[in-house]
C-alpha positions as CSV (number, residue, x, y, z in Angstrom):
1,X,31.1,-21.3,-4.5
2,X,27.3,-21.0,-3.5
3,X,24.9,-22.7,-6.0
4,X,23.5,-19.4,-8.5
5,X,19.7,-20.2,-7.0
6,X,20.6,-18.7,-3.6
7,X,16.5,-18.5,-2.9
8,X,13.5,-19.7,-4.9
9,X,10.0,-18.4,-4.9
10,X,7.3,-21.1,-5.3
11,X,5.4,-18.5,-7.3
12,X,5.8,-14.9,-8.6
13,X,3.0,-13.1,-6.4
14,X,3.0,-14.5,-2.7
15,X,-0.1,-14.1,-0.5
16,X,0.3,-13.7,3.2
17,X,-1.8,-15.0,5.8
18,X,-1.3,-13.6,8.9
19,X,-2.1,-14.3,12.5
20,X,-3.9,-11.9,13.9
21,X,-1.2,-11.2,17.1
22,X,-1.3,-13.5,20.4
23,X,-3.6,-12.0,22.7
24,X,-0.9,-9.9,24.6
25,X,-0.3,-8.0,21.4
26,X,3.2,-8.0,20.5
27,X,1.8,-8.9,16.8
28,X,3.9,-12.0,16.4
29,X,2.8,-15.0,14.5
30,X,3.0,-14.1,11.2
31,X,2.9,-16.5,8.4
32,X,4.0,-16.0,4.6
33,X,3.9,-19.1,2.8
34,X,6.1,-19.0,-0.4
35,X,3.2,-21.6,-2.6
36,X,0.6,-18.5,-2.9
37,X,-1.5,-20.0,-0.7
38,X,-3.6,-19.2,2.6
39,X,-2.7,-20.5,6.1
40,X,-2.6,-19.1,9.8
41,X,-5.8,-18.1,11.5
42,X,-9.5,-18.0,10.2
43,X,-12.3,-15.7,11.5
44,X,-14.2,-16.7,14.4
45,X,-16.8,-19.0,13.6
46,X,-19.3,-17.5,15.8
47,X,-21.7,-14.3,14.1
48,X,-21.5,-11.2,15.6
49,X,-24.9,-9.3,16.3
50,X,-26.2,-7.6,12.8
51,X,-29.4,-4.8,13.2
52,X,-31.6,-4.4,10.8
53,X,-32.9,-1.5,9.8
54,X,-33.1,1.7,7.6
55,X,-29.6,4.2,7.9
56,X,-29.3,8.0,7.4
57,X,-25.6,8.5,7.3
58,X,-23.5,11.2,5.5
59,X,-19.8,9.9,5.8
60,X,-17.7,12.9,4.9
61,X,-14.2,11.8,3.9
62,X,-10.9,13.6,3.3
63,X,-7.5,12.7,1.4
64,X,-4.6,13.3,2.1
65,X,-2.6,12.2,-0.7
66,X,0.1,12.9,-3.0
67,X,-0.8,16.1,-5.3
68,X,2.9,17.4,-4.8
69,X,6.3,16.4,-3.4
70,X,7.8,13.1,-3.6
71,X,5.3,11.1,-4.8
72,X,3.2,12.7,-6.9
73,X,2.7,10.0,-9.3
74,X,0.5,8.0,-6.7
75,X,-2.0,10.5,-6.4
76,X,-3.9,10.3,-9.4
77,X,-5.1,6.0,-9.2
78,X,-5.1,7.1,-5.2
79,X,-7.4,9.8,-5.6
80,X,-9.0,8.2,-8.9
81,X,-9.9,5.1,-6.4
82,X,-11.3,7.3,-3.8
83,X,-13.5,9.0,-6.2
84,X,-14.8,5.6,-7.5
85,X,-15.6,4.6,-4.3
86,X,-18.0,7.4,-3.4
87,X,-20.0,6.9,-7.0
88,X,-20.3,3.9,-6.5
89,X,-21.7,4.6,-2.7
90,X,-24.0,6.7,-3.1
91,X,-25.3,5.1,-6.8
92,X,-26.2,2.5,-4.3
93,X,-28.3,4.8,-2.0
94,X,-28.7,2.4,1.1
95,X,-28.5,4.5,3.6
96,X,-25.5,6.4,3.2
97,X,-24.3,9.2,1.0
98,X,-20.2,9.8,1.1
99,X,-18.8,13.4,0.8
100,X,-15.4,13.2,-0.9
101,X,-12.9,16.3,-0.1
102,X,-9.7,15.9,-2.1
103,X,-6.7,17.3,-0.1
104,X,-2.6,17.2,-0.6
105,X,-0.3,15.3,1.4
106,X,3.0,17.1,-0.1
107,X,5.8,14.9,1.6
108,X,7.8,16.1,4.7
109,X,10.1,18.8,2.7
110,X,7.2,21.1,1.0
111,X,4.7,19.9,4.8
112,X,1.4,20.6,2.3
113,X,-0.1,17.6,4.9
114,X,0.5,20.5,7.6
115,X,-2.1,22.7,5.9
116,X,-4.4,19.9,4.5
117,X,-4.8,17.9,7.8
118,X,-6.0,20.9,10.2
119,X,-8.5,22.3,7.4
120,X,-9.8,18.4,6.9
121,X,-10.6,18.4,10.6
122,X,-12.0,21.9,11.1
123,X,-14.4,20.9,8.4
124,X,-15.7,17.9,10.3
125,X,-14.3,15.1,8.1
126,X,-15.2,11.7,9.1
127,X,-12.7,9.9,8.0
128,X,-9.0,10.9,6.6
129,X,-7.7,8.8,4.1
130,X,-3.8,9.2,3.1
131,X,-0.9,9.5,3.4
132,X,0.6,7.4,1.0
133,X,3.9,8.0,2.9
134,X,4.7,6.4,5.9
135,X,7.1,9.1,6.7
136,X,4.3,11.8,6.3
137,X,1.9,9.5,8.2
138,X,4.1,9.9,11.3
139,X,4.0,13.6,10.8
140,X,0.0,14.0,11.4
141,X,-1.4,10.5,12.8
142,X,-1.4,12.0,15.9
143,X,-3.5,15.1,15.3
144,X,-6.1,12.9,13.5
145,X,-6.3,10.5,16.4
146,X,-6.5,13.1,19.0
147,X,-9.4,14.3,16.7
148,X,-11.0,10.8,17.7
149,X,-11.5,10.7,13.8
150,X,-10.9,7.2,11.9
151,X,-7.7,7.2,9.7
152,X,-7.1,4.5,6.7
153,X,-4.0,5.0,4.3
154,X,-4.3,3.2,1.3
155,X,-0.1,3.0,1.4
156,X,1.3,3.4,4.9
157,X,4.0,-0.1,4.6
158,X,6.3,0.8,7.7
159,X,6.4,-2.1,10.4
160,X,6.1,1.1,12.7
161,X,2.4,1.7,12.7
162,X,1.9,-1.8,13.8
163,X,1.8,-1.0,17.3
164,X,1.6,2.7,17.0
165,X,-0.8,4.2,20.0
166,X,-3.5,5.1,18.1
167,X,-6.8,4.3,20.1
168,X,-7.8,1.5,17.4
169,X,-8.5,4.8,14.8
170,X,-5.7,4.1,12.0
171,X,-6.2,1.1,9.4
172,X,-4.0,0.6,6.3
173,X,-5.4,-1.4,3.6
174,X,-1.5,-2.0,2.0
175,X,0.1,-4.6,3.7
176,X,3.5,-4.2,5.7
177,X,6.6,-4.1,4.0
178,X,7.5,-7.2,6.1
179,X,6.1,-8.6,3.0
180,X,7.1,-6.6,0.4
181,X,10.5,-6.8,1.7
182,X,10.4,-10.8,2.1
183,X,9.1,-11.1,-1.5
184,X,12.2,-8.6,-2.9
185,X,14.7,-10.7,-1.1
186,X,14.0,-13.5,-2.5
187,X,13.4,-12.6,-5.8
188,X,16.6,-11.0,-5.7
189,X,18.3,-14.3,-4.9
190,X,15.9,-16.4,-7.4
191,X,17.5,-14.6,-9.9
192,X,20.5,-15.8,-9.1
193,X,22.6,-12.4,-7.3
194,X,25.0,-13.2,-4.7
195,X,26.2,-10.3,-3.9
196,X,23.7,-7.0,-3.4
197,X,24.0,-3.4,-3.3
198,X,21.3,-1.2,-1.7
199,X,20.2,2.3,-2.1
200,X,17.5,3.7,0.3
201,X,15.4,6.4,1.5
202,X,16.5,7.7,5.3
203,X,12.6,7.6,6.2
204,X,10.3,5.4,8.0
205,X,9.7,3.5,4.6
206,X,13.0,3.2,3.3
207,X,14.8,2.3,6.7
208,X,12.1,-0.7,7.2
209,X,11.9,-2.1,3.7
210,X,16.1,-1.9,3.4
211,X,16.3,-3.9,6.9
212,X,13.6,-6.2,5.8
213,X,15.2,-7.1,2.4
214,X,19.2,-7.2,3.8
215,X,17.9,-9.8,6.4
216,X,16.0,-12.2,3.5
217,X,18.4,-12.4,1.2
218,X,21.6,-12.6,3.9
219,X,19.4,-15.3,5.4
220,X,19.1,-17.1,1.8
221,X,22.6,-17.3,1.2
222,X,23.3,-13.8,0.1
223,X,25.9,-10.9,0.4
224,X,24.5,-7.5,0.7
225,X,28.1,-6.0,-0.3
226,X,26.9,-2.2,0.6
227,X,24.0,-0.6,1.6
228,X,24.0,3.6,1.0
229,X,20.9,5.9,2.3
230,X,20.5,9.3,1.0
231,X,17.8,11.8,2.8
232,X,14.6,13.3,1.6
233,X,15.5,17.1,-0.6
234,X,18.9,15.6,-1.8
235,X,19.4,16.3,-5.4
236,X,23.2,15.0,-5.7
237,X,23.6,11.0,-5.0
238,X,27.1,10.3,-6.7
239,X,28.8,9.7,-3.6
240,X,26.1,7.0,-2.8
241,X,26.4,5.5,-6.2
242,X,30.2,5.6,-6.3
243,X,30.3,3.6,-2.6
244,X,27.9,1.2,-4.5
245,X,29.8,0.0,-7.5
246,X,32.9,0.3,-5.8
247,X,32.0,-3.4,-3.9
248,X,31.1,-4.7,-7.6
249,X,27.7,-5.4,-6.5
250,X,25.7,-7.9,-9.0
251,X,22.8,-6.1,-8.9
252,X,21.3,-3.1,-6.9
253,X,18.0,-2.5,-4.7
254,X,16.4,1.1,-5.6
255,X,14.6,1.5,-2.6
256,X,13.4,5.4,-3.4
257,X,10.5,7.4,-4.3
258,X,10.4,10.2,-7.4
259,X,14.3,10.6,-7.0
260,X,15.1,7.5,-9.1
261,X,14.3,9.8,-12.4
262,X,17.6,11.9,-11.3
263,X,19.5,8.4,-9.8
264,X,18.9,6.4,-12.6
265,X,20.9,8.5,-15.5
266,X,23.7,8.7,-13.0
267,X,24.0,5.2,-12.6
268,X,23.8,4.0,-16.4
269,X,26.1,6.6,-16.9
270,X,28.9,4.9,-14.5
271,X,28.2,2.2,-16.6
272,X,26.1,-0.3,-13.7
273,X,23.8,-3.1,-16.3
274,X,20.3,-1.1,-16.1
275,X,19.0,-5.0,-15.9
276,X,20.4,-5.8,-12.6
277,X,18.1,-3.2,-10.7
278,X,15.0,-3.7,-8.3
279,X,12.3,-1.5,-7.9
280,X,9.6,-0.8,-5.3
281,X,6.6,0.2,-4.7
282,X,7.7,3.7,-4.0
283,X,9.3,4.0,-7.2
284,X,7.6,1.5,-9.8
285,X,6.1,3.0,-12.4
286,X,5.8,3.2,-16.4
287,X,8.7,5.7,-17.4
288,X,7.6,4.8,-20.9
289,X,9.8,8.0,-23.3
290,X,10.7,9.5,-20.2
291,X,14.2,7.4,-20.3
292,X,15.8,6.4,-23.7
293,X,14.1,3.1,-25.3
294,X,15.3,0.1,-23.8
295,X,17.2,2.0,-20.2
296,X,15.1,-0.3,-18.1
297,X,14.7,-3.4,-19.9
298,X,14.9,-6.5,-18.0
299,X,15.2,-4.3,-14.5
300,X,12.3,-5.9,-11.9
301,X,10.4,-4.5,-9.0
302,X,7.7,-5.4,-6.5
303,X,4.0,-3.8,-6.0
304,X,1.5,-4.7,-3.3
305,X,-1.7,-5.7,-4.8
306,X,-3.2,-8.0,-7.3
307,X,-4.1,-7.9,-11.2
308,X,-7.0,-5.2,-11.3
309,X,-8.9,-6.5,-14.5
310,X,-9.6,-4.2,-17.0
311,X,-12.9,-3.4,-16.0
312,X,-11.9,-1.8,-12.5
313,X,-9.1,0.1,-14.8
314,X,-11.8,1.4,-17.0
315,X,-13.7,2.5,-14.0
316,X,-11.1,4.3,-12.6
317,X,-10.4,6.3,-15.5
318,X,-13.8,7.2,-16.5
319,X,-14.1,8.6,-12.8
320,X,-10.6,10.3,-13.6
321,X,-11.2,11.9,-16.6
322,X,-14.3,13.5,-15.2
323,X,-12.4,14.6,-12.6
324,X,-8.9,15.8,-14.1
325,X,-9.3,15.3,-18.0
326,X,-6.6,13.5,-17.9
327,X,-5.9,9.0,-18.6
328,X,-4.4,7.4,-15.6
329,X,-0.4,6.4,-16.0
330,X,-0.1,3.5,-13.4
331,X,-2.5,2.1,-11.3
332,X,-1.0,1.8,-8.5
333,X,-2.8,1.7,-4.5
334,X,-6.4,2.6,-6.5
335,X,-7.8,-0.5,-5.1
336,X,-6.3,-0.2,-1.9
337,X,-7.8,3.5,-2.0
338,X,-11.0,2.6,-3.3
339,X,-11.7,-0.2,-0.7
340,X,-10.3,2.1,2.5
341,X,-13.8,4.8,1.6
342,X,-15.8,1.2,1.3
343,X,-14.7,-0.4,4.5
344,X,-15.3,2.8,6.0
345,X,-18.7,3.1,4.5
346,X,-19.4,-0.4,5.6
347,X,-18.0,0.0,9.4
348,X,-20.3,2.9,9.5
349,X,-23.4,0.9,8.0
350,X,-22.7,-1.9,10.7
351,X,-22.3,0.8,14.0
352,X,-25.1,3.4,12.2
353,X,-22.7,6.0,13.1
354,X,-20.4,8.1,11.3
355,X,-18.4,8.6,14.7
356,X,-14.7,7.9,14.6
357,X,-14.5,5.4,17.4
358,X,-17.6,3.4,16.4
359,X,-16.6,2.7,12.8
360,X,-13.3,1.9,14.2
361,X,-15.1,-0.3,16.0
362,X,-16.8,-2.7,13.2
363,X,-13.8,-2.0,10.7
364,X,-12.4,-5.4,12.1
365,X,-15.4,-6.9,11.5
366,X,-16.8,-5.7,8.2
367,X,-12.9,-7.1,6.8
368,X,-13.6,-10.7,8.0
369,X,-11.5,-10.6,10.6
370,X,-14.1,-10.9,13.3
371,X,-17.6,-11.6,13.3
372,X,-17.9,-15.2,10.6
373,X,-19.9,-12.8,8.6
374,X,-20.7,-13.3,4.9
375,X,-18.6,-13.1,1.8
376,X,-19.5,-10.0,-0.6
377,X,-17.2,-8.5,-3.1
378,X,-19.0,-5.4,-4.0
379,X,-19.9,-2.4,-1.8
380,X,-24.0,-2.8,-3.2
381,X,-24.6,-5.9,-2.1
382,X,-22.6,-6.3,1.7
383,X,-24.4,-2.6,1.7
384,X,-28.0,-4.3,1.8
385,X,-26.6,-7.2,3.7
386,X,-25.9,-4.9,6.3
387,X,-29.6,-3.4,6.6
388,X,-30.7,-6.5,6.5
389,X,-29.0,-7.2,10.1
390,X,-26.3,-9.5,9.0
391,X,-22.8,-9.4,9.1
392,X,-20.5,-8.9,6.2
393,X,-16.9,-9.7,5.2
394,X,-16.0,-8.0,2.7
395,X,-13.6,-8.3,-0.2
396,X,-12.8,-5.3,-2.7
397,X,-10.7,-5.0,-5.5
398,X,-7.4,-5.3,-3.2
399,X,-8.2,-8.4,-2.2
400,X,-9.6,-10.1,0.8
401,X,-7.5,-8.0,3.7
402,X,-9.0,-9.3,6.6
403,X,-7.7,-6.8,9.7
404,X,-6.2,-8.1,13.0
405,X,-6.8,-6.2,16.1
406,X,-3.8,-3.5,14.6
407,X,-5.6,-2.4,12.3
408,X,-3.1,-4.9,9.5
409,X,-4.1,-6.4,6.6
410,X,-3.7,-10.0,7.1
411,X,-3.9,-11.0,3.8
412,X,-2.4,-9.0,0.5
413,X,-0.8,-10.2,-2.9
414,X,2.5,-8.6,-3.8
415,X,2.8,-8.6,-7.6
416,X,6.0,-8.9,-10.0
417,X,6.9,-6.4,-12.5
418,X,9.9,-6.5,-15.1
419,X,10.5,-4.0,-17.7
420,X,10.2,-4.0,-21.6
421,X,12.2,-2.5,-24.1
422,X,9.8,0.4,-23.9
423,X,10.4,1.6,-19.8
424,X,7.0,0.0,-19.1
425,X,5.9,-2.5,-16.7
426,X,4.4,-6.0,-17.5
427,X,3.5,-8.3,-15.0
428,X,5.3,-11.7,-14.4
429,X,2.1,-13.2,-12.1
């Protein structure tokens, strides 16, 4: 019988440090310690050329994020973080003023992004920020590259767009679910399952994240006992949860976006213990009244990013409720939104262009991951840096990122959630 501690996690958040790919490109390398701390590759010693001077920019940016579809409950702290961004931009008034155009993604059944993407462009947007999706991603990235305008999603995960041809235009400040995935899967075992059911989205993100999870807990000892897909528009998943239980799984991977409100009622009604789920990032959220008291208690999941601090939380709700009138739910990707328009910002600062290919071409450096330039964690201050001819490496709210030469984030935190008796989430790190 296999010991009941088939993995163990050194720590409840883990932070990757990634190589930055091995000079042919194939973006192998990568290094996730399980302590929470930082190895692999450092920035190049060496500074990159800084010019001083006075800038006159207008960065005009355009989301394309969630309103509708799927997964509408990202858009607000998405959008909310984009907002934030451009007040606290052009409050600094160093030389460039940011143009914010709020736009809807949908998700690939209601193809909003189809409408949203073309009008963006035509309007002579800068820089497109969104999807959220990875699966909607795939549906425009194209279009936006053949635009030769820069694209940054605050929550693009697939391992797919690692080595997508994109003429060095799209940049995701969310890490890849090769993470994610790695930090599920053991988890998972750390808590002592053997044997593992899976549910999953048939999309970019759900087909990744599934494979990346099966092969980390198999490869800790584990038995992933039956793994059931489902595809975007279904409304009926019994047949998916009946294949599940029937292999008497310990506990089950919800790897979904907005359709776990109808899964989850169908699967404590079959009588499955509501605390042996996982959750992700596509489907983590506080349900707070909107299941009975107590439905979720003790149930986990896993959400790129670090603690936000209450001060960045109040931020992003003032900016919100001037916006929509309405409190923020979750929180989740608004750093990872907010610091896509600052790195953006930034990368056009350093190139004194607002030209596609020449902030793609300093959004390596202003990240850290070229260039040895200085540490600033606020847009104000790297902002002057930058005028002042020297180079920056910046580190927002999401934490230090630092892009290889795919446009990755080389470093992220992936936090740990568990459920109280109330459907909301408190974090474990």
């Amino acid at each position: 019988m296999r010991s009941r501690g088939i993995a163990i996690l050194a720590a409840s958040s883990l932070l990757l440090a990634a190589c930055g790919g091995n000079g042919n490109g194939d973006g192998e390398g990568t290094d996730s310690p399980g302590d929470g701390g930082t190895t692999g590759d450092s920035a190049p010693e060496t500074q990159a050329a800084g010019t001083a001077g006075e800038r006159d920019l207008t960065l005009k940016v355009g989301t394309v994020l969630p309103q509708t579809g799927a997964l509408a409950f990202l858009g607000p702290p998405e959008e909310a973080g984009v907002l934030l961004a451009e007040k606290h931009i052009n409050e600094a008034d160093l030389g460039i003023t940011v143009e914010v155009t709020l736009g809807d993604s949908g998700d690939p059944d209601n193809r909003a992004y189809a409408t949203t993407v073309p009008e963006l462009l035509n309007a002579g947007n800068n820089v497109i920020v969104g999807a959220a999706s990875s699966g909607v991603s795939k549906l425009f990235i194209d279009e936006v590259v053949a635009a030769k305008r820069l694209m940054i999603s605050p929550a693009n995960t697939s391992p797919e767009f690692t080595d997508w041809a994109d003429d060095n235009l799209y940049w995701r400040t969310a890490p890849s679910d090769l993470l994610q995935g790695e930090v599920l899967g053991n988890l998972i075992g750390q808590d002592g399952v053997q044997n593992l059911g899976i549910m999953y989205l048939n999309d970019a993100y759900g087909t990744g994240l599934e494979k990346v999870v099966t092969d980390t807990f198999e490869a800790a000892g584990g038995t992933v006992v039956a793994s059931e897909s489902y595809n975007a528009g279904d409304t009926t998943f019994d047949a998916q949860i009946s294949s599940l239980l029937a292999q008497n799984p310990d506990a089950i991977a919800m790897i979904t976006f907005e359709e776990i409100k109808t899964i989850l009622p169908a699967v404590d009604a079959a009588g499955f213990d509501m605390s042996k789920l996982y959750f992700v990032d596509g489907n983590i959220s506080n349900y707070g009244d909107e299941f009975d008291a107590g439905l979720l208690e003790g149930s986990k999941g896993t959400q790129p990013g670090p603690d936000l601090g209450d001060s960045f939380r109040d931020e992003l709700n003032e900016v919100w409720k001037e916006h929509d009138g309405s409190e923020l739910k979750d929180y989740n990707y608004a750093a990872e939104s907010y610091d896509a328009v600052v790195l953006a910002a930034l990368a056009a600062l350093a190139a004194n262009s607002v030209e596609g290919p020449d902030m793609a071409g300093k959004m390596q450096e202003v990240s850290g991951g070229t260039g040895g330039g200085e540490k600033y964690d606020n847009f104000a201050d790297a902002a002057q840096a930058i005028v002042d001819g020297k180079v920056v490496d910046y580190d927002g709210p999401s934490g230090p990122i630092t892009f290889d030469e795919k446009g990755d984030p080389t470093e992220a935190t992936i936090g740990i959630f568990e459920y109280d008796g109330e459907n909301n989430l408190n974090r474990l790190n």
